[in-house]
N, C-alpha and C positions, 0 to 999 in steps of 0.2 A: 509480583512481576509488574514492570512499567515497560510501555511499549514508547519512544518519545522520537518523532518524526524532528531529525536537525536541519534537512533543507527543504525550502516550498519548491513547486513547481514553479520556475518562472513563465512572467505573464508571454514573453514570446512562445513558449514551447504550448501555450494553450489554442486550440483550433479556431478561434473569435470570426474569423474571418469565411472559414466553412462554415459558424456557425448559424451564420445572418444569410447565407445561403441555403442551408437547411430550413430555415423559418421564414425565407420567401421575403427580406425586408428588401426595403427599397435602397437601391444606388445613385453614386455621383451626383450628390449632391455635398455642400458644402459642409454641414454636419454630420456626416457619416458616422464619425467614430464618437458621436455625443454618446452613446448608448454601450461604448467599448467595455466599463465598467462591470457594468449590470451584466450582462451577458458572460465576462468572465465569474463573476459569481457566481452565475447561474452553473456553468459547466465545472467549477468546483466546486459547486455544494452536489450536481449528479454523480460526480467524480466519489467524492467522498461517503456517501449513499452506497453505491455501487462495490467500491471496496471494501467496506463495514460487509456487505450480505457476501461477499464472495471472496473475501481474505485475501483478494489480488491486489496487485498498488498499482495503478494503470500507469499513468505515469513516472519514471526512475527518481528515487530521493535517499538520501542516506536517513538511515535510523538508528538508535542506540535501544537493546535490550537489555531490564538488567532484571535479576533472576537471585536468587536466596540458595536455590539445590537447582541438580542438576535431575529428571524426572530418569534418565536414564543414566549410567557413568558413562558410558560408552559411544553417547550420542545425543545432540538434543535439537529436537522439532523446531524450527524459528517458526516465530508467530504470523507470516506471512509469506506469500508468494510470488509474482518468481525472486528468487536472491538472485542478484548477478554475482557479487562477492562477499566473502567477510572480511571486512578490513583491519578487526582489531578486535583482539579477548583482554581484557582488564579483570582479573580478580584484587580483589577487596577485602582486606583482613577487617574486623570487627573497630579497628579505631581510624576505618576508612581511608587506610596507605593503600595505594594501589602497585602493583605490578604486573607491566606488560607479559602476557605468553608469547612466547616462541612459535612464530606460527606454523615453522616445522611441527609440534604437536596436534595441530586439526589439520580439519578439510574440509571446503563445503561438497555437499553431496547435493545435486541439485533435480528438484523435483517441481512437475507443474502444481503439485496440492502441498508435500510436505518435505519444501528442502530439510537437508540436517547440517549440523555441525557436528563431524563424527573424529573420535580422535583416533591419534598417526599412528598409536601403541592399542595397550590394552584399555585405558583408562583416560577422562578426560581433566585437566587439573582440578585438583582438589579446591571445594570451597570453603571456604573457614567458616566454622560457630560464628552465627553474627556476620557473616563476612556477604558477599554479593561475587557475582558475574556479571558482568560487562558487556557486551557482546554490541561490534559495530559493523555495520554490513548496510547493501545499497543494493534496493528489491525496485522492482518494475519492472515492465516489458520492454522502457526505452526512453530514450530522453527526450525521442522526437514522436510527434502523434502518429505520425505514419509507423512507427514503430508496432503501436498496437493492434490485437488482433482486431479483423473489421467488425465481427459481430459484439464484439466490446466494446470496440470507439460509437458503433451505431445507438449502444443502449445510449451511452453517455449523452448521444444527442438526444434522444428522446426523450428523458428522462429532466434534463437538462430545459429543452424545451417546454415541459410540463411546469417547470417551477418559471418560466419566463411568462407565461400565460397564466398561471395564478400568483401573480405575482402582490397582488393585493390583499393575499392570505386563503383566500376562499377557498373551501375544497367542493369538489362539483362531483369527485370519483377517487375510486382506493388509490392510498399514496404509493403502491406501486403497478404501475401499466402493468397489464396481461405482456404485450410486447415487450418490453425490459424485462418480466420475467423470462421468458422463454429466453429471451437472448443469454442469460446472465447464468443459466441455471446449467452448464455441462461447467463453468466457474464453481460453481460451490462446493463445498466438502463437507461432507460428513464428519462433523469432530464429534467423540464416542470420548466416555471417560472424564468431561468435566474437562477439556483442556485439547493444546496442541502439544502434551507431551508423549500423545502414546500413537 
C-alpha cells in the first residue's frame, strides 16, 4: 500500500499572518514578512506532525491510494480522514494497463475516523494477480483555515510555535506538548488489526 499526497497546501490558504499574532511578534514595520518563510514551515511541519498522530489532513489536498487487495470485497477503509470525495478508481492488470471504474459501482461512505469506499452491488471490482487499485479522493476539513475545527487549528499553533522557538534544534521538553496532546486526542483512532482495513 502507498499513500502519495498530489496537491500541497498552498502558501495562501496557511494562517502566517494569525500566526505572528499568536507569537506576540512585532508590526508595521518595513520587514514584516522577512520571516513569512520560516513561520510557514513552521505550521507545516505542526500540520504534518499532527496528521501522522491523528490520521486527519487538516488542510483539503487530493491524494492517490493504491492498494494490491482489497482487506474487505465489499468495502474498503481509506487511510485517512475526513474524505470529501473519491474522484477516481483505477484498477491495474499485472502489465500495469489501467482501466477506469464506473463510478456508478462505489460510494464514499463518509466517517469522522473511517470513511469507506463501499460498492453499489454486492462486490467491489475485482483486482488482478499482480494487478493494483487505484484509488483518488480529496480528504480535509477544508480548503480554507477557518474551515477547521478550532481545537485542531489551536494545536497547529502550538505545536507549530514550539518548533518556532526551538528552532535552533535544542530540545528543552517532550516533542509533544501536554496541550497538543489533549487537544488532538478525541482525533485519534484506535486502529486494531495491523492496519485501516478492518
Amino acid at each position: 500500500m502507498m499513500l502519495v499526497e498530489q496537491t500541497r497546501v498552498p502558501d495562501a490558504a496557511l494562517p502566517v499572518a494569525q500566526f505572528k499574532d499568536h507569537l506576540r511578534l512585532g508590526s508595521g514595520f518595513a520587514d514584516d514578512d522577512l520571516q513569512d518563510a520560516l513561520l510557514a514551515g513552521c505550521l507545516r511541519a505542526a500540520m504534518a506532525v499532527i496528521e501522522a498522530r491523528t490520521g486527519k489532513v487538516v488542510l483539503a489536498r487530493d491524494y492517490t491510494w493504491t492498494l494490491g487487495a482489497w482487506r474487505d470485497l465489499g468495502a474498503q477503509v481509506l487511510p485517512v480522514a475526513p474524505v470529501q470525495a473519491i474522484t477516481q478508481l483505477r484498477i491495474t492488470n499485472r502489465l500495469g494497463e489501467p482501466a477506469v471504474i464506473d463510478p456508478a459501482r462505489y460510494r464514499l461512505v463518509a466517517d469522522q475516523h473511517r470513511p469507506k469506499m463501499v460498492a453499489s452491488g454486492f462486490m467491489l471490482p475485482t483486482i488482478p494477480v499482480a494487478g493494483a487499485a487505484e484509488i483518488s479522493f480529496r480528504a480535509g476539513f477544508g480548503a480554507q483555515w477557518g474551515d477547521i475545527p478550532a481545537d485542531l487549528a489551536h494545536a497547529v499553533m502550538l505545536l507549530a510555535a514550539r518548533y518556532y522557538e526551538l528552532r535552533d534544534g535544542a530540545q528543552t521538553a517532550p516533542d509533544m506538548p501536554f496541550g497538543v496532546t489533549a487537544l488532538i486526542e478525541r482525533y485519534r483512532h484506535v486502529r486494531l488489526f495491523g492496519g485501516v482495513g478492518r
